[in-house]
Each structure stands twice: as C-alpha cells, then as structure tokens.
N, C-alpha and C positions, 0 to 999 in steps of 0.2 A: 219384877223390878221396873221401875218408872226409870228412863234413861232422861236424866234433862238436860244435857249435851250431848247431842249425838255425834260429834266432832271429836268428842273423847271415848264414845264406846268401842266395846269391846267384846270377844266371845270364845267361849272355849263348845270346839261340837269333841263329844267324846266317841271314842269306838264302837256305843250301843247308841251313835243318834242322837245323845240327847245334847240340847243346848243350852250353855249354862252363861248368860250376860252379865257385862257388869259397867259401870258409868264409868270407870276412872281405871288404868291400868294396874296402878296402885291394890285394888281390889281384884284384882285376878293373880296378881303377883302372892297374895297373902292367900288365895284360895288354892294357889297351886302350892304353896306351901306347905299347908295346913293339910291336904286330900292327897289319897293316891291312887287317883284315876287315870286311867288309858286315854290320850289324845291323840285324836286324828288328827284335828286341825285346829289351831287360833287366827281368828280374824280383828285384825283395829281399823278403824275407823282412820282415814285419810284427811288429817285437820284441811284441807283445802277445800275439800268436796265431799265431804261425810260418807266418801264411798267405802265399802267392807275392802282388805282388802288383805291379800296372807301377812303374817307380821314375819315369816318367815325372810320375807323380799322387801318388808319397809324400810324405812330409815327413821332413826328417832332422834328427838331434842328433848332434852330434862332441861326446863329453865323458870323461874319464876313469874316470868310475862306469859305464861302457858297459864289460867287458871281454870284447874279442872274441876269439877266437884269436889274430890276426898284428898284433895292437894299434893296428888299427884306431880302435876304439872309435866306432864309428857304430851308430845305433839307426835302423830306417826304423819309421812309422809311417803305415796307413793312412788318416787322418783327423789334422784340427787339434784337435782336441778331448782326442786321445788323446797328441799330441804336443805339447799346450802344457800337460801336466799332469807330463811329465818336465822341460822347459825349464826350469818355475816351480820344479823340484825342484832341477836344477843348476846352474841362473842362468847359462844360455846361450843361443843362439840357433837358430830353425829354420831351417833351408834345404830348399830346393828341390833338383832334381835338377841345374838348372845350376848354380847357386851350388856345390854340392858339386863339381861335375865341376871347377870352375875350381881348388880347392885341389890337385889333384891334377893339373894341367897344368907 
C-alpha cells in the first residue's frame, strides 16, 4: 500500500510478525472488524511529527479540519499537551484509544 500521508498512517504488527499498514485509521478500524487476527501491537503516526508511536498511549481528535485520505479525519498525538492545543483549535474532544475503538464497533 502507497501511504500518501504519513501523518495519518498507521499499522497493525500481528503475533506471527507480520505488518499489515494502512493510510487512514478508518481503514484499520474496518480491517479489524472484518479479520480475527492475534495483535501484538498497533502503531499511529503522531500528526505533529509523523513519528510511529503506541496508539495504545495516544491521544486522538475526530474533526473535519483533520483531512485524511479515506476521510477519516483522525489526528493521533503523542502527548496532551500537543493534542489539547488542536482540541482548543476545533472545539472537540480528545479520546483515548478505547473511546475511539468504541465509534467504530
């Protein structure tokens, strides 16, 4: 898969290793849906600094001014600091990595 915002990507590594990407969180949400595979880990991309980084310890914004590929529009951030500075910006909410998983159940 061609990533063409890496500011939005993302990644599921499974228990056999393997690495399954994807552009938009949106798109992972619908493949964990769909599949029932063993996860070790999931990694998102840090909209600030396109660094990988656990999603398990991000902070996220669902908002329209976020435009991700598959319209998404999720922003992860590594820190509260960096993601209640968008929130204040869109007058929305942060979430968590459960919270987000719940919208997409």
């Amino acid at each position: 898969m061609i990533i063409s915002s890496p500011q939005f990507s993302n990644e599921i590594i499974t228990n056999k290793g393997r690495c399954y990407k994807f552009d938009d969180l949106s798109c992972l949400f619908q493949y964990l849906n769909e599949t029932d595979i063993k996860i070790k880990k999931i990694y998102v991309s840090d909209y600030s600094n396109n660094n990988m980084i656990s999603a398990e310890t991000a902070f996220f914004i669902k908002h329209e001014d976020f435009k991700s590929p598959m319209n998404g529009n999720i922003a992860c951030f590594s820190n509260l600091k960096k993601s209640k500075k968008y929130q204040e910006k869109c007058h929305t909410v942060i979430l968590n990595w459960n919270e987000l998983a719940q919208l997409y159940r």
